[in-house]
N, CA and C atoms as an extended XYZ file, in Angstrom:
267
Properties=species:S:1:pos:R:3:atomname:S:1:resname:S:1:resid:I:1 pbc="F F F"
N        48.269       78.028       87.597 N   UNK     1
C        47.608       78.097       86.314 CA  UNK     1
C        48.537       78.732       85.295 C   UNK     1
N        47.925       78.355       84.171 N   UNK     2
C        48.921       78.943       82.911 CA  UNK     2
C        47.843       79.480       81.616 C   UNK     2
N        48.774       79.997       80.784 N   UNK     3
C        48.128       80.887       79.734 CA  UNK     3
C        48.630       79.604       78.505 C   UNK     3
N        47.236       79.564       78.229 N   UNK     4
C        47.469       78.809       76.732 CA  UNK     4
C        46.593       79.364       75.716 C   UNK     4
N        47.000       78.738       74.314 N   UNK     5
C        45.920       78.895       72.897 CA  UNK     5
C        45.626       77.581       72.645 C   UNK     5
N        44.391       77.290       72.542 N   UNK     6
C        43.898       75.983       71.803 CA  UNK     6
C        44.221       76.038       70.178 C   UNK     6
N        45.534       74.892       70.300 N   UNK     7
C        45.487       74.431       68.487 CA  UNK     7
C        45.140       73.240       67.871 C   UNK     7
N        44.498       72.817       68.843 N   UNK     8
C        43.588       70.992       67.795 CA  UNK     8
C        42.952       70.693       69.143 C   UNK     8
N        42.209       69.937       68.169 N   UNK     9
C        41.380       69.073       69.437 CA  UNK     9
C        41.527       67.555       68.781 C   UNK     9
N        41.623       66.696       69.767 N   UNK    10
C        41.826       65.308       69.566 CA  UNK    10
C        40.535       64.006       70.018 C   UNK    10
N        40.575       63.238       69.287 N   UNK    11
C        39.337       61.942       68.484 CA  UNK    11
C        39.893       61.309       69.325 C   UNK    11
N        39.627       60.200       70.283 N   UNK    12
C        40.075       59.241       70.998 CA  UNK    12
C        38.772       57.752       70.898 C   UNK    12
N        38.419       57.252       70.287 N   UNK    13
C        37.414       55.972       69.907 CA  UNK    13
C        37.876       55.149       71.138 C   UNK    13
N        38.940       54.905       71.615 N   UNK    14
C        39.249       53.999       72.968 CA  UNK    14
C        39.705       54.923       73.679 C   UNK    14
N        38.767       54.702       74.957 N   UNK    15
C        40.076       55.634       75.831 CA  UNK    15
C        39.680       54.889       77.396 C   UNK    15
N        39.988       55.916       78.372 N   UNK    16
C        39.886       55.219       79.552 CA  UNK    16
C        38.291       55.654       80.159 C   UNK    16
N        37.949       54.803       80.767 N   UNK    17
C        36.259       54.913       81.432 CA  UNK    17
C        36.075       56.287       81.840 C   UNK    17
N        37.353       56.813       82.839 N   UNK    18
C        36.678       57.667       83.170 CA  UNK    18
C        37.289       59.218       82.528 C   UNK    18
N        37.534       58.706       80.963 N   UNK    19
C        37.212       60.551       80.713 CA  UNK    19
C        36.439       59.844       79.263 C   UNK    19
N        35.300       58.763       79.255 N   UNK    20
C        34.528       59.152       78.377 CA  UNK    20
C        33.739       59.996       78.602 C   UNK    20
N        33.554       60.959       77.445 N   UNK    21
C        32.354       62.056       77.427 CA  UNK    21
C        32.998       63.145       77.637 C   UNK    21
N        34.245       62.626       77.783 N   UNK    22
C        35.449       64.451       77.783 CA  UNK    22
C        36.314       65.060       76.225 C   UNK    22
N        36.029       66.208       76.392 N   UNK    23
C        36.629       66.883       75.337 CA  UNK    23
C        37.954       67.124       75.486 C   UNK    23
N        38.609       66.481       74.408 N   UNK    24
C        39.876       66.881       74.679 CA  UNK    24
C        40.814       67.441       73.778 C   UNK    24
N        41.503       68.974       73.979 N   UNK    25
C        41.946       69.730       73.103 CA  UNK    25
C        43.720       70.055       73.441 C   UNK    25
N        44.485       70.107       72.373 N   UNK    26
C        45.863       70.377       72.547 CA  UNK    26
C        45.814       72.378       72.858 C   UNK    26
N        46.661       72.537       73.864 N   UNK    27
C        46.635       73.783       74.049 CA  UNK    27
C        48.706       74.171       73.975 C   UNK    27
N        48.647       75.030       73.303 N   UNK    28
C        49.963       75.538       73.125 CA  UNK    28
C        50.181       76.825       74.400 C   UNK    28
N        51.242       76.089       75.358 N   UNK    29
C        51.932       77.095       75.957 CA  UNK    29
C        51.933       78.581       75.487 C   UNK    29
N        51.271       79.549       75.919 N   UNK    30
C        52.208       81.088       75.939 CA  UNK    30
C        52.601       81.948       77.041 C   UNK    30
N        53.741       82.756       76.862 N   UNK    31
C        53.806       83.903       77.750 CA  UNK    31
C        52.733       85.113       77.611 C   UNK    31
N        52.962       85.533       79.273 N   UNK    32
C        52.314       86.919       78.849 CA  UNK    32
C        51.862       87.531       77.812 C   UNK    32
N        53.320       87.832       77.150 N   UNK    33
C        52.919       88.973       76.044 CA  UNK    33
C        52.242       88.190       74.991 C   UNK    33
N        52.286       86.650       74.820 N   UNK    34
C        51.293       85.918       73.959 CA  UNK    34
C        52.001       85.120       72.713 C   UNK    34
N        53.826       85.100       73.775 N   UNK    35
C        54.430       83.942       72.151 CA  UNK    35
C        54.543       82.748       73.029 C   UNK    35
N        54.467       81.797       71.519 N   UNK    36
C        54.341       80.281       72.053 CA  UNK    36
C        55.307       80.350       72.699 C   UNK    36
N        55.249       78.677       74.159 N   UNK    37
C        56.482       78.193       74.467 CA  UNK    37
C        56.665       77.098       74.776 C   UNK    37
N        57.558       76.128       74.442 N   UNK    38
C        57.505       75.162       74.890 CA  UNK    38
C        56.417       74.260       74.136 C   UNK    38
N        56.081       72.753       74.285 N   UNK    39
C        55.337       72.236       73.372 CA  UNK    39
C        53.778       72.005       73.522 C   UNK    39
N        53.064       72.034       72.761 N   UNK    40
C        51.207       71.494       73.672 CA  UNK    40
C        51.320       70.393       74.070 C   UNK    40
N        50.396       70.379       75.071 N   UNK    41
C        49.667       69.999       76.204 CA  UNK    41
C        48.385       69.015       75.637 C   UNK    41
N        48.001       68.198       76.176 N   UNK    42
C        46.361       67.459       75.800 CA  UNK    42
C        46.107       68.093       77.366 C   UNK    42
N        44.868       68.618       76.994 N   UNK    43
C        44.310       68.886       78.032 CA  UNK    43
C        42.593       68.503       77.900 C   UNK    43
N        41.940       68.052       79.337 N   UNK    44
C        40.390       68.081       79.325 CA  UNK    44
C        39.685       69.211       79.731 C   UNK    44
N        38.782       69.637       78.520 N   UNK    45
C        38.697       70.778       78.732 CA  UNK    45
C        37.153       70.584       79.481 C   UNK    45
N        36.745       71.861       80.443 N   UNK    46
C        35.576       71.790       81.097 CA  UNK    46
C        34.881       72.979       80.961 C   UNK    46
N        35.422       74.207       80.195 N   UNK    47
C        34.567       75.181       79.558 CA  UNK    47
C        34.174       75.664       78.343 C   UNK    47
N        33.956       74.647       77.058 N   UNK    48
C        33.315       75.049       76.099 CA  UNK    48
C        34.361       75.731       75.141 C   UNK    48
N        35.777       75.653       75.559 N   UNK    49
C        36.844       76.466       74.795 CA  UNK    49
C        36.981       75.790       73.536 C   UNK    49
N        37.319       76.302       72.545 N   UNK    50
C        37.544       75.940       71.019 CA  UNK    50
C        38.763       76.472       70.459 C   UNK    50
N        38.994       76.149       69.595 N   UNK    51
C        40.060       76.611       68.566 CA  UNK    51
C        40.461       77.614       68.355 C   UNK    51
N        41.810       77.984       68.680 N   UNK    52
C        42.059       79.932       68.265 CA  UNK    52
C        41.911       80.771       69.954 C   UNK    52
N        41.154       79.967       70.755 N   UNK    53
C        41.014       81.013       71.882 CA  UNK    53
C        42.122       80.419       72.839 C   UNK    53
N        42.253       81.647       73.595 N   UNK    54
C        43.430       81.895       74.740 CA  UNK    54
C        42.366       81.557       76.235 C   UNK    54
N        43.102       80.414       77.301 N   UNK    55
C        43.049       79.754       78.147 CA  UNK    55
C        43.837       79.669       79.573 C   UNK    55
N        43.222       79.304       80.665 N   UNK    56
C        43.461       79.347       81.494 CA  UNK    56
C        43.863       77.478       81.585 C   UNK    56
N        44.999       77.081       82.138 N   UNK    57
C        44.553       75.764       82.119 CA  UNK    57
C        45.213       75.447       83.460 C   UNK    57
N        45.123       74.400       84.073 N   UNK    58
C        46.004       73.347       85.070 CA  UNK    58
C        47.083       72.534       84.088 C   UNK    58
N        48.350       72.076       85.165 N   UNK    59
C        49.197       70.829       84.905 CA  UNK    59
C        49.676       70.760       86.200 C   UNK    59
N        48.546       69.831       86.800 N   UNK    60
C        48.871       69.225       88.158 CA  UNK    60
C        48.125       68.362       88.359 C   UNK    60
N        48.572       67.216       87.791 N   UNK    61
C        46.784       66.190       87.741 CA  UNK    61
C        46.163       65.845       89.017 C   UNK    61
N        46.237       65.998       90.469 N   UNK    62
C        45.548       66.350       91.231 CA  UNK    62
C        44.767       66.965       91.379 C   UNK    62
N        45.144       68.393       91.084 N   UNK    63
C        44.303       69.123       91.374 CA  UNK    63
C        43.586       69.481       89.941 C   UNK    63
N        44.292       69.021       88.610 N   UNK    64
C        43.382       68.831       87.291 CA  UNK    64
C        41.984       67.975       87.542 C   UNK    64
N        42.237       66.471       88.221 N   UNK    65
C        41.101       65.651       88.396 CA  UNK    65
C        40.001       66.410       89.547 C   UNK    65
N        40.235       67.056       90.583 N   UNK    66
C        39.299       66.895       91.967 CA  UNK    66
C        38.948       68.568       90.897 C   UNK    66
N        39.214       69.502       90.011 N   UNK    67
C        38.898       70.408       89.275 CA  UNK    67
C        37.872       69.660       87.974 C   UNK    67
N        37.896       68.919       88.053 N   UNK    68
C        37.265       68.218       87.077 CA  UNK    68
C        36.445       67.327       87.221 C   UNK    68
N        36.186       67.163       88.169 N   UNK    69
C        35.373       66.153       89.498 CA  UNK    69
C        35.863       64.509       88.431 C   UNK    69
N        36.695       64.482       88.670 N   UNK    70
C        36.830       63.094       87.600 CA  UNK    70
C        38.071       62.450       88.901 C   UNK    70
N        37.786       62.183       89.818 N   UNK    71
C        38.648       61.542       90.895 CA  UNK    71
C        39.357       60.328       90.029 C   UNK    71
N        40.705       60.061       90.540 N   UNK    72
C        40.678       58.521       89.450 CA  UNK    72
C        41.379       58.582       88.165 C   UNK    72
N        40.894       59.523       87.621 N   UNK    73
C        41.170       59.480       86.304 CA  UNK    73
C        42.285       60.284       85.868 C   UNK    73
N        43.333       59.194       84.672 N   UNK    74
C        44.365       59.569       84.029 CA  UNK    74
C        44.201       61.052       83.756 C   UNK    74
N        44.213       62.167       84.355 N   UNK    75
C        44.391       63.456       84.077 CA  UNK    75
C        45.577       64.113       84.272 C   UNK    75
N        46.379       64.947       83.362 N   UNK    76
C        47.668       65.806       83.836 CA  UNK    76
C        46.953       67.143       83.602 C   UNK    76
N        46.193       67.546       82.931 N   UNK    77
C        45.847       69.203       82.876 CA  UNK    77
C        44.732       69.026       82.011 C   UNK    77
N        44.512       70.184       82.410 N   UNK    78
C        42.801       70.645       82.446 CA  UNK    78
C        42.672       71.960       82.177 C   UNK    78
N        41.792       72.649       81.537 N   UNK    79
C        40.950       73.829       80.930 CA  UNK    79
C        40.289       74.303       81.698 C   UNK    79
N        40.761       75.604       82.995 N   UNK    80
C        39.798       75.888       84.010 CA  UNK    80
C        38.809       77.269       83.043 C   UNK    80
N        39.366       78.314       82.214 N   UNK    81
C        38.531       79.117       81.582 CA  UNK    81
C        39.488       79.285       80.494 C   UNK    81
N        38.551       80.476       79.727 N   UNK    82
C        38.558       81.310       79.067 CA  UNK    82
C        39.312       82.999       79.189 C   UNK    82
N        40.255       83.047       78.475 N   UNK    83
C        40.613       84.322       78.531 CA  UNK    83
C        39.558       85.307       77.743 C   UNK    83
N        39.848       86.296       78.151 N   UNK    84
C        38.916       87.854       77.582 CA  UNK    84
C        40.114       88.569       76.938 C   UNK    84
N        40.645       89.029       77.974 N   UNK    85
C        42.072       90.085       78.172 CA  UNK    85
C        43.149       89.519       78.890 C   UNK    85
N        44.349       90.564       78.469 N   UNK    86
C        45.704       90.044       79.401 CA  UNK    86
C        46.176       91.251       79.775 C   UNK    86
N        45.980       92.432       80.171 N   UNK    87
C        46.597       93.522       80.938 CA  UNK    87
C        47.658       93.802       81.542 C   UNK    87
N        49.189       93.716       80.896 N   UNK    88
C        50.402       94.463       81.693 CA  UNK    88
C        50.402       95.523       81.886 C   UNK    88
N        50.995       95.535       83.405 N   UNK    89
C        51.212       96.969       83.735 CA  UNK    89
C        52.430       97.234       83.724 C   UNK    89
């Protein structure tokens, strides 16, 4: 899993059967301490995450789809939660 921020969410009018009815939001890579890296991600998200908040996500579309019960389907990463906090020690 990785640490992301949701910065857009994306409109898809055609897409594939099996992620109609899925939300799907660009999440920007961060480290730890919370700077971007690297470029966003489309990810399907499965907890209600929105814009501005910090994320837990997948990029392993295996285990993104059977996490997403969407067997089958064009998935590379996925939105497992919501961050609260990030605590270094």
């Amino acid at each position: 899993m990785q640490i992301g921020q949701v910065v857009g969410t994306l409109v898809a009018t055609q897409k594939h059967r099996k992620l109609e009815g899925a939300k799907l939001l660009l999440v920007q890579p961060l480290t730890l301490e919370g700077q971007a890296k690297g470029t966003p991600v489309l990810a399907i998200d499965s907890v209600g995450a929105g814009v501005g908040e910090r994320v837990l996500y997948l990029i392993e579309g295996k285990a993104a789809q059977d996490a997403l019960g969407r067997k089958a389907a064009p998935v590379d990463a996925a939105i497992m939660g919501i961050v609260d906090t990030v605590t270094l020690a």
